[in-house]
C-alpha positions in Angstrom: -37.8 143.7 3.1 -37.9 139.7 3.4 -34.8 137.7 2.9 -34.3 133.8 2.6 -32.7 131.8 4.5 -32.1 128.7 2.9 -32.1 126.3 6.3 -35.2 125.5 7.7 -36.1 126.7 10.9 -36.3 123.0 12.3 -34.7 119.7 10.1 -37.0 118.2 8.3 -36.4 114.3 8.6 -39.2 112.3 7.2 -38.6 108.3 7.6 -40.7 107.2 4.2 -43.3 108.3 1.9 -46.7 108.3 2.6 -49.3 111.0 0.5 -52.1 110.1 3.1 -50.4 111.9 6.0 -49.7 114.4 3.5 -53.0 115.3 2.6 -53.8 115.4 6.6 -50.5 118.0 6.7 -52.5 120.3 4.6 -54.6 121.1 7.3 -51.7 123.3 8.9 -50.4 124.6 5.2 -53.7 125.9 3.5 -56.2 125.6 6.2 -58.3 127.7 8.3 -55.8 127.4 11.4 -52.7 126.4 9.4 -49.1 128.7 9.0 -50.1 131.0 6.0 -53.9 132.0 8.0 -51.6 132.8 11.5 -48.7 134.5 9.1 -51.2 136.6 7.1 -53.5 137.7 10.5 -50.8 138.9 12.2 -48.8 140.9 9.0 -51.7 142.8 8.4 -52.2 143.6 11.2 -48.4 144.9 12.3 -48.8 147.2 8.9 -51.8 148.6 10.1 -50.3 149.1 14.2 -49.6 152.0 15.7 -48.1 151.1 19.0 -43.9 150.4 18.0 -43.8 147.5 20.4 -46.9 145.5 19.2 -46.1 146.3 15.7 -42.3 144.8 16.2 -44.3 141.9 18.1 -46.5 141.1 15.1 -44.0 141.3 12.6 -41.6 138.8 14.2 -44.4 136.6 14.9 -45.8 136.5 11.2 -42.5 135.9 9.9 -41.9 133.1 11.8 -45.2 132.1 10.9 -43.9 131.9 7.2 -40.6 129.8 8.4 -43.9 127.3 9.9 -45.4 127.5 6.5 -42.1 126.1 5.2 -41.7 123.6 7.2 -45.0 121.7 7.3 -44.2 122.5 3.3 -41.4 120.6 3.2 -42.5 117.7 5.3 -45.8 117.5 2.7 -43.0 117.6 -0.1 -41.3 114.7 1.4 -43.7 112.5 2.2 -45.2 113.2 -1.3 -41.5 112.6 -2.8 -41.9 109.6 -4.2 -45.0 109.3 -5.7 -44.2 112.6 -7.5 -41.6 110.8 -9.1 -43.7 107.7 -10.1 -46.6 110.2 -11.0 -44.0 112.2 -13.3 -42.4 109.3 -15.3 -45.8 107.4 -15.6 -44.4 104.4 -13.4 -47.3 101.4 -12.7 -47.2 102.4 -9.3 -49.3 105.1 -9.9 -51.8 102.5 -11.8 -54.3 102.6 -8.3 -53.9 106.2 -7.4 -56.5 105.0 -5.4 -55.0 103.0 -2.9 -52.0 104.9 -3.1 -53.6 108.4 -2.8 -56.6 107.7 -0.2 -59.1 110.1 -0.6 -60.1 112.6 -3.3 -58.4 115.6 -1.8 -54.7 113.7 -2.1 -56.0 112.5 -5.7 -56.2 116.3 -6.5 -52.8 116.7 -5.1 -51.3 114.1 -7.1 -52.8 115.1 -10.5 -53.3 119.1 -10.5 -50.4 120.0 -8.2 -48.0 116.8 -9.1 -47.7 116.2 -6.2 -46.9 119.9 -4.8 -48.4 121.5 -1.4 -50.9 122.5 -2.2 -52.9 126.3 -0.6 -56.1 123.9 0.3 -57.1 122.4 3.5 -57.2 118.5 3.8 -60.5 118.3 2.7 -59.3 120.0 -0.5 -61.2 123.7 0.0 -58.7 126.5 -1.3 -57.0 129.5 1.0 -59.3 131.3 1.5 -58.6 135.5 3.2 -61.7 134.7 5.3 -59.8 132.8 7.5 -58.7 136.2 8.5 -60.5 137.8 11.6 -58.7 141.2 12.2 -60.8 143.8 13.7 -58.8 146.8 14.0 -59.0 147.2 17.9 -56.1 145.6 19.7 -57.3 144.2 22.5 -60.0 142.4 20.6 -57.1 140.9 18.0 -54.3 140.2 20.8 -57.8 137.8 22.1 -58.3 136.6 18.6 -54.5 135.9 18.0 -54.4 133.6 21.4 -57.3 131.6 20.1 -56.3 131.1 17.3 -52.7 129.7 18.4 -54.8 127.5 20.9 -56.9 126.5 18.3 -53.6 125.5 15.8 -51.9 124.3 18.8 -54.8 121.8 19.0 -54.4 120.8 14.9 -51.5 119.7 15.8 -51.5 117.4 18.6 -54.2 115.9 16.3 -51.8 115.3 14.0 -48.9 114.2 16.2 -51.3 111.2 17.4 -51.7 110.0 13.8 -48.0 109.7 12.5 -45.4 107.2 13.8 -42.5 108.7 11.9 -40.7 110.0 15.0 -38.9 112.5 12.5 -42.6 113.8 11.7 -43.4 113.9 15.6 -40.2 116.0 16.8 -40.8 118.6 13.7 -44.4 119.2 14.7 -43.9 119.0 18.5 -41.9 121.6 17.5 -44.6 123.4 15.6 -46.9 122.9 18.2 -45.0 124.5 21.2 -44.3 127.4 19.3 -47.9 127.8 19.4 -47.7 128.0 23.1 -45.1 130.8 23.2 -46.6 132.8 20.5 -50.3 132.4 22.8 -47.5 133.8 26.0 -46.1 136.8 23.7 -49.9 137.8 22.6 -51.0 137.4 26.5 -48.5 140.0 27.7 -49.0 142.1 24.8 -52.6 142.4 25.5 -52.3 142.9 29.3 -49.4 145.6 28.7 -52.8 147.8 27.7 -54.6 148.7 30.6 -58.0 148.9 30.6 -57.6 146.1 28.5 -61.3 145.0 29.0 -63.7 146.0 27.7 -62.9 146.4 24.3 -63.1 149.4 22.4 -64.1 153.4 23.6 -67.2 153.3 24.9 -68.3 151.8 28.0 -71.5 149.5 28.2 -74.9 150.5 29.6 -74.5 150.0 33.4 -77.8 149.0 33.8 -76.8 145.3 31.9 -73.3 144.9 32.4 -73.6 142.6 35.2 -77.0 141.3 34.1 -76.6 137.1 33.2 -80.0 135.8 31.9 -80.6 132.3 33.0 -82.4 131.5 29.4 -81.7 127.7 28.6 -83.3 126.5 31.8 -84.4 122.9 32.8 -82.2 119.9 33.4 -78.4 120.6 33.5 -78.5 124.3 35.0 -75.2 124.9 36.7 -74.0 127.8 39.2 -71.2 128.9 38.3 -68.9 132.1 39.2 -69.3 132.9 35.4 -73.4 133.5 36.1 -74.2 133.9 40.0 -72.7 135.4 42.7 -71.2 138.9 43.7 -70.6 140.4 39.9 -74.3 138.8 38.3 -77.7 140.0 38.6 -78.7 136.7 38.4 -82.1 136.9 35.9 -84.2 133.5 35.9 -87.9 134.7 35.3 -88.1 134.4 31.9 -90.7 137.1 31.5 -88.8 139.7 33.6 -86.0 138.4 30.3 -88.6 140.0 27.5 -88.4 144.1 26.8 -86.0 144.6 30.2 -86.1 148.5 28.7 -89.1 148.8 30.0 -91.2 149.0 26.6 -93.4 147.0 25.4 -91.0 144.9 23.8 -92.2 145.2 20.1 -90.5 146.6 17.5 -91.7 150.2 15.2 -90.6 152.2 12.8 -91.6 156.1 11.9 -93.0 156.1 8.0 -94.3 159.2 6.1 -98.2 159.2 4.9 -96.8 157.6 1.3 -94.9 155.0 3.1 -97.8 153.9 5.3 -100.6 154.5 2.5 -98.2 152.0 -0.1 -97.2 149.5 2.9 -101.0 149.0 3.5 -101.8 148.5 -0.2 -99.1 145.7 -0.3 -100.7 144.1 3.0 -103.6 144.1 1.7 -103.0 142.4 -1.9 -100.9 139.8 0.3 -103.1 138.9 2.7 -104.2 135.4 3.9 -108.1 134.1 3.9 -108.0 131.7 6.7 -111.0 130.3 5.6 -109.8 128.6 1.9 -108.4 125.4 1.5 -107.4 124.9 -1.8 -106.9 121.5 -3.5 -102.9 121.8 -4.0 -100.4 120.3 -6.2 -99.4 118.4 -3.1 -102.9 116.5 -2.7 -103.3 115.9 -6.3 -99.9 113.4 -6.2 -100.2 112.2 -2.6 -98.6 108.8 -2.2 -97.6 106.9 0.8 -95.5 108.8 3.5 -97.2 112.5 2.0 -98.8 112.9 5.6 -102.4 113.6 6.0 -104.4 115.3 2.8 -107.7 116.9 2.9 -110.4 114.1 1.6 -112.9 117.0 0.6 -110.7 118.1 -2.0 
């Protein structure tokens, strides 16, 4: 059962309006690394977990994830206070919504959501579930989880270096750092399982696991201990990098008589005569820049 609580998990205090930044806030309200994508990843998945201490884990994070959700809410409402207002009674100042509004996205926000927060990302594309990368195995999601709060951690420094409103900064500095000690809580969590890595039941064919194939080669190769040394069979010739099962490296498939009598009856009303050349539709309206044509046709 959720309950509201009425205070904010961090004040609000935004020094004036401005519906630009507000637009750039939707980012961490309705987008693909914002507060409802981090609170919604992390519910489902404590409904579906099994293991009482991850499951208590997730369900503390996501809620706080919602208490985020309110807060960059709330500082979007502010700074969209006062336009709401002039938008509401009609006032002049909402004459160049324009120059007031800045883009198209904030436009949207001012006249189909009055000025509301809006589910949509700063480039005005809705909420969408997608966001959502749950997999069902938890030391593949405990990974996904700590990206993604690097990943939202890095949203908002963004937007920390494009406000002045120190109010603004010290709520998402806030914001931010939370992300750093929701990535610690996921980083125990996942190395509380043991074997941890690699993920899943079964274990990988032997004869690849420590196989690296060198296969962007030329100018810029690096060494590195995530490609050469001890743990890699280090693979650089890039034939001995086609059919390494020891086939032929082609592909096959087993077909019954009727299969292989009606795929040979479609290949051969397909098929290509290498020897026509056709005047084509191109030819007939070639102009300047068409590239070459054939002058017998």
């Amino acid at each position: 059962m959720y309950m509201h609580n009425k205070r904010l998990q961090y004040t609000v205090r935004v020094a004036e309006g401005n519906p630009a930044l507000a637009t750039l806030l939707l980012e961490q309200f309705g987008g693909p690394q914002g507060e409802l994508a981090a609170a919604m990843r992390y519910f489902t998945q404590a409904l579906a977990e099994d293991d009482p201490g991850r499951k208590d884990l997730l369900f503390d994070i996501s809620t706080e994830e919602l208490s985020h959700l309110e807060i960059i809410g709330s500082i979007i409402t502010m700074l969209n206070k006062g336009a709401k207002g002039e938008l509401a009674e009609g006032m002049e100042e909402m004459g160049e919504l324009r120059s007031l509004t800045g883009n198209s996205t904030s436009q949207t926000q001012a006249i189909l959501y009055g000025n509301g927060p809006a589910l949509v990302n700063s480039s005005g594309v809705p909420w969408s579930a997608s966001y959502l990368d749950s997999i069902g195995e938890p030391t593949a999601d405990l990974r996904s989880n700590i990206a993604a709060e690097a990943r939202a951690k890095m949203v908002y420094e963004r937007l920390i270096g494009v406000t002045d409103d120190p109010g603004i900064k010290d709520a998402l500095t806030f914001l931010m750092t939370r992300e750093i000690a929701h990535q610690k809580s996921f980083e125990k969590a996942l190395y509380a399982i043991s074997p941890n890595f690699p993920t899943g039941k079964l274990p990988g064919d032997p004869n690849y696991t420590d196989v690296y194939f060198d296969a962007s080669q030329g100018s810029g190769n690096v060494l590195g201990p995530w490609n050469d040394g001890e743990l890699w069979e280090r693979v650089e010739d890039q034939e001995a990098q086609c059919a390494v099962d020891g086939g032929d490296g082609t592909a096959s498939v087993g077909l019954t008589p009727r299969q292989r009598e009606a795929l040979a009856s479609f290949v051969a009303r397909t098929a290509s005569d290498p020897g026509s050349d056709p005047m084509t539709g191109a030819e007939l309206g070639a102009g300047p820049g068409a590239g070459a044509t054939n002058p017998l046709n």
